[in-house]
C-alpha positions in Angstrom: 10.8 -0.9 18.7 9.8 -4.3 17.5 10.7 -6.5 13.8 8.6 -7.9 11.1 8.9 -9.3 8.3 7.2 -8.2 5.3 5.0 -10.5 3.1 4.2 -10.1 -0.4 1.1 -12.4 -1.1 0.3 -13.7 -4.6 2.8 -16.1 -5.7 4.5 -15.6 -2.1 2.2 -16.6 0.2 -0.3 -18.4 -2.0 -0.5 -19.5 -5.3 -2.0 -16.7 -8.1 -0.9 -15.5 -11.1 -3.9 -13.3 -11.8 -6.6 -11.3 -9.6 -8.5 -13.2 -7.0 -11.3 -12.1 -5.3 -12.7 -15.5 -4.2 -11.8 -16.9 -0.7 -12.7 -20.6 -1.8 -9.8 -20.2 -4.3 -7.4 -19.8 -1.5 -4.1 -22.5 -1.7 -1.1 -21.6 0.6 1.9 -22.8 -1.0 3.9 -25.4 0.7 5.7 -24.8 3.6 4.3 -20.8 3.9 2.0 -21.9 7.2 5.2 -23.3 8.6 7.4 -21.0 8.4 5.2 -18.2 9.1 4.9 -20.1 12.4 8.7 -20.0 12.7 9.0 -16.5 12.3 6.3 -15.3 14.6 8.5 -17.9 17.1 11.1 -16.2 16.7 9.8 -12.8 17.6 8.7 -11.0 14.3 5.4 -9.3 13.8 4.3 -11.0 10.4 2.0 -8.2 8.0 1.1 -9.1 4.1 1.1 -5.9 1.9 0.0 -6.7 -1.7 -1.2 -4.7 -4.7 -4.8 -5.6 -5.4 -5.3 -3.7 -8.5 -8.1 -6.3 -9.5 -10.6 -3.4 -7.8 -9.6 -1.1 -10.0 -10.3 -2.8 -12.7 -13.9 -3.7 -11.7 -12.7 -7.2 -11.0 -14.0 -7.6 -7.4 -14.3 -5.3 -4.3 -12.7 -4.5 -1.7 -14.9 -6.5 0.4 -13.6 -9.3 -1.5 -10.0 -8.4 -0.7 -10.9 -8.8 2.7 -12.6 -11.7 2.5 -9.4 -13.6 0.8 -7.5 -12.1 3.5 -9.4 -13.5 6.7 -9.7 -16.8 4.5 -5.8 -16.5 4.2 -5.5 -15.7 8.5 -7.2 -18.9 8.7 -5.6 -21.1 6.5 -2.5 -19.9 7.8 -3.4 -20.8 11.5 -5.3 -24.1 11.1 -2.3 -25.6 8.9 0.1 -23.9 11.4 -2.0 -25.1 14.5 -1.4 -21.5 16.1 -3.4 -18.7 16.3 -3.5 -15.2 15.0 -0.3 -15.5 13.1 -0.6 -12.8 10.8 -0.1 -9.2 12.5 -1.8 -6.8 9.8 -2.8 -7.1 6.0 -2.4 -4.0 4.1 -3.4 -3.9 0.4 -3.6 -1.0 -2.3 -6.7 -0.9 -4.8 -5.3 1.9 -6.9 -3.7 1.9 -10.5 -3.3 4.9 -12.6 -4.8 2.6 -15.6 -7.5 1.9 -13.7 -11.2 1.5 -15.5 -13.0 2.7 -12.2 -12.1 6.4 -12.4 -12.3 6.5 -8.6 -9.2 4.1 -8.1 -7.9 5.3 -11.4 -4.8 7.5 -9.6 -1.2 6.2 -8.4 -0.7 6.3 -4.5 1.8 6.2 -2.5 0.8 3.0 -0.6 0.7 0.9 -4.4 4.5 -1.3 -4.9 7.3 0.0 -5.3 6.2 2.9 -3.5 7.3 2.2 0.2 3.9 3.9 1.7 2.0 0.0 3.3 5.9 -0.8 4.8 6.3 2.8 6.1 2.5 2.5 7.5 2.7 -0.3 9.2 6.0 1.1 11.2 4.0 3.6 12.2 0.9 1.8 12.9 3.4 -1.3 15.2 6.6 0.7 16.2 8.2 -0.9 14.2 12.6 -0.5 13.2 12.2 -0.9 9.7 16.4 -1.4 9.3 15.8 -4.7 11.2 12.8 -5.9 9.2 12.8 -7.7 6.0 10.5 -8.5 2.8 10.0 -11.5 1.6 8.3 -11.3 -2.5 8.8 -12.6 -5.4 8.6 -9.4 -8.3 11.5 -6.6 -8.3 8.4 -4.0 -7.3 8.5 -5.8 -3.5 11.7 -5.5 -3.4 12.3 -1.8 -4.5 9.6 -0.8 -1.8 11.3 -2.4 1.0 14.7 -1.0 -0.1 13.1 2.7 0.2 11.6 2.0 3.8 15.3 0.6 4.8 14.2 -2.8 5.2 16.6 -6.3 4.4 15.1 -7.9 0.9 14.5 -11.6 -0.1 13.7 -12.6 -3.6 11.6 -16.4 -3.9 12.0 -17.1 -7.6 13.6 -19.7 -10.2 15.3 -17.1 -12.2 18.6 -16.0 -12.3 17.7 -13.0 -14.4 14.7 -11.5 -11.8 17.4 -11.9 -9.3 19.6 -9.7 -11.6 17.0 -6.9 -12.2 15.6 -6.5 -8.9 18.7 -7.0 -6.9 17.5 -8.5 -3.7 20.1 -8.8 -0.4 19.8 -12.3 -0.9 17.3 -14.5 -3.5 16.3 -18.1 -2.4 13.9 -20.5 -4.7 11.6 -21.0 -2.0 9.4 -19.9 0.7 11.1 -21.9 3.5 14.5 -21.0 2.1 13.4 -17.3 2.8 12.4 -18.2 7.0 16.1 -20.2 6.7 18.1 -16.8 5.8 16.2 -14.7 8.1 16.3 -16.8 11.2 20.1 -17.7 10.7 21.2 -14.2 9.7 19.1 -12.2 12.6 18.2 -12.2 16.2 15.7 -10.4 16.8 14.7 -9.4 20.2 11.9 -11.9 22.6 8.6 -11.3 22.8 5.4 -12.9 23.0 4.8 -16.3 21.0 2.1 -17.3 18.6 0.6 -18.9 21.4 0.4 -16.1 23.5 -0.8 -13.5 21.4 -4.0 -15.9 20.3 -6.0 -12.5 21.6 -4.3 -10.4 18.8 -6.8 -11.0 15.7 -5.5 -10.4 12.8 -7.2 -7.7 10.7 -7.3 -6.5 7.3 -6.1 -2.8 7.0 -7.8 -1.0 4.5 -6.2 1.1 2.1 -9.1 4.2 1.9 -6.7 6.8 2.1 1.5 4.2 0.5 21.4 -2.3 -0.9 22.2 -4.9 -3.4 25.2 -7.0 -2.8 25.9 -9.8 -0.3 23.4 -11.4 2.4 22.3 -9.4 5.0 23.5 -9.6 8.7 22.1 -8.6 11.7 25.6 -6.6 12.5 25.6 -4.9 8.9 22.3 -3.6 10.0 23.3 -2.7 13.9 26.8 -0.8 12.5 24.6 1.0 9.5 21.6 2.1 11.9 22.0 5.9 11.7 22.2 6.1 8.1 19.2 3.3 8.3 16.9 5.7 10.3 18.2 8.3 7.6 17.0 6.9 4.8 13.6 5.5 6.2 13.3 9.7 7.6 13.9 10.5 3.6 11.8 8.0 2.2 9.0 9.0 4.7 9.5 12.9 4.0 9.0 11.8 -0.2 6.5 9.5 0.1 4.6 12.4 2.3 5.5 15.0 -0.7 4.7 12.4 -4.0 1.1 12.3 -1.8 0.5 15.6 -1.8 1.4 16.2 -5.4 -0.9 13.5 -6.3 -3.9 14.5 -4.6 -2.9 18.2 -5.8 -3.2 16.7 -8.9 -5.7 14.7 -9.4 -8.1 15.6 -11.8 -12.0 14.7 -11.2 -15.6 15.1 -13.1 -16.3 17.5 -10.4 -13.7 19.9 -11.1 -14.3 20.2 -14.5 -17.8 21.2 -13.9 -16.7 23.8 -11.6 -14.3 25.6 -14.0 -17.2 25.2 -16.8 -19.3 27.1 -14.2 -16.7 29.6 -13.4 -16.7 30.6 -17.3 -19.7 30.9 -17.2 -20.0 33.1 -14.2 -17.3 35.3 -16.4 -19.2 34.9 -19.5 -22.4 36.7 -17.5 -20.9 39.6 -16.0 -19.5 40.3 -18.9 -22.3 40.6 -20.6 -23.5 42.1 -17.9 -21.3 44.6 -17.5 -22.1 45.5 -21.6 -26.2 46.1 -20.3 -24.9 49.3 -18.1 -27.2 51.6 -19.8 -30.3 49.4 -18.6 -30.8 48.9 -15.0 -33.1 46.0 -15.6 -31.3 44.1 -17.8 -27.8 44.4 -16.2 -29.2 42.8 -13.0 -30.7 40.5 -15.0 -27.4 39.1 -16.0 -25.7 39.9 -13.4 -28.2 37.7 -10.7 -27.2 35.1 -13.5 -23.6 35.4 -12.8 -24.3 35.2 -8.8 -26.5 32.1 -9.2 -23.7 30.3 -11.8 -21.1 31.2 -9.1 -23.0 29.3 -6.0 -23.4 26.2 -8.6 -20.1 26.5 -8.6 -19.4 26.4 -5.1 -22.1 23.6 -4.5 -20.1 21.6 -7.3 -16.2 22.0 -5.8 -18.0 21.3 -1.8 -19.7 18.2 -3.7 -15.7 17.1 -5.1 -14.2 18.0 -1.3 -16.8 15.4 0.2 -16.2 13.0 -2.3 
């Protein structure tokens, strides 16, 4: 099984502080390209996954999320000088406050639910106790803690550091590659260099301990209970799914059970006309036809 570490990507990887959806205003921070370099050197499988809840707010598309995201790849490996640096970007268009009623739902791939980290391990074989997150909000690192993974908080203040409660919290970017290629060794495999072949491509998203600094031995003594807690988190995150899609509550299906009254509603009258042939039919063929608009309506909510 292979390492990665995690990226979030506004305000970690480039500089946002609100929804983008235009390549052009692409700006790695400083050192990101780097160290991202450094990382992949080192053997780690590098994969952004970032809330882009900007779609579900009619800000942009998701078309536009990909297009920030090969305009990030190539910033990354022209300032770099390597190619294909980044593994995999997964993002998650969905908030439950959404104004676009189709992303307007939680899911279990949108921070801090663990769903893009757990994934992406299944997606790369990954052994999520030996990977890490780098972010800077307490949502990144409360993901990464429910997938098993190592956590590093990038901010300036001793109070986000406090709330979120990160394994270690650095005030930079290169600070973060520092920690993780001092406190790990993670297995060889192929360079930058070598893996030019392996594109990076965006993943769509159409569907998901605090205390002192990690170690590499801490993480090699603790791997059963490790592999426990990423099984548990996996088993939730599978459940909190199906609830939600169980639950979710469409235009569809409220024309449906407005037909199935009304199905009701006619053979009951119906039922009321059994002293004349011709009119109980009547109302009864009504019924039959309200009950296959019905069935035409919930098909029409399935293949949405």
């Amino acid at each position: 099984m292979e390492t990665a570490v995690f990226l979030d990507r506004d305000n970690t990887l480039i500089a946002n502080d609100g929804d983008l959806g235009d390549p052009d205003a692409v700006r790695l921070i400083d050192g990101v390209a780097g160290g991202l370099k450094a990382l992949r050197q080192a053997g780690y499988r590098l994969i952004v996954v970032t809330n882009q809840g900007g779609v579900a707010r009619g800000k942009f598309t998701e078309d536009d999320v990909d297009a920030v995201h090969q305009r990030i790849a190539t910033l990354v490996d022209e300032t770099a000088g390597a190619g294909g640096l980044i593994d995999r970007f997964y993002y998650c268009p969905y908030n439950p406050e959404a104004a676009l009623e189709e992303y307007r739902r939680d899911h279990p791939w949108r921070k801090p639910h663990p769903g893009m980290l757990l994934q992406a391990a299944r997606d790369l074989d990954l052994d999520l106790a030996r990977c890490w997150m780098i972010g800077d909000q307490g949502r990144d690192m409360e993901a990464a803690r429910s997938a098993g993974c190592r956590t590093l908080l990038v901010t300036h203040r001793p109070e986000a550091e406090k709330e979120a409660k990160p394994d270690a919290a650095v005030t930079s970017f290169t600070e973060a590659v520092d920690v993780i290629l001092r406190e790990s060794r993670p297995p060889a495999r192929q360079s930058a260099e070598e893996s030019r072949s392996e594109k990076p491509g965006p993943a769509r998203s159409n569907p998901s301990s605090a205390g002192g600094n990690p170690s590499q031995g801490t993480a090699r003594d603790g791997g059963d209970l490790a592999d426990l807690r990423r099984t548990i988190a996996e088993l939730t995150d599978e459940i909190r799914s199906e609830r939600m899609s169980r639950a979710e509550f469409t235009g569809f299906r409220l024309a449906a059970g407005l037909c199935q009254l009304l199905v009701l509603l006619l053979a009951l009258l119906g039922l009321l006309q059994l002293g004349s042939t011709d009119v109980f039919l009547k109302w009864m063929l009504g019924a039959v036809l309200a009950q296959l608009l019905t069935i035409a309506i919930l098909l029409l909510d399935l293949k949405g």
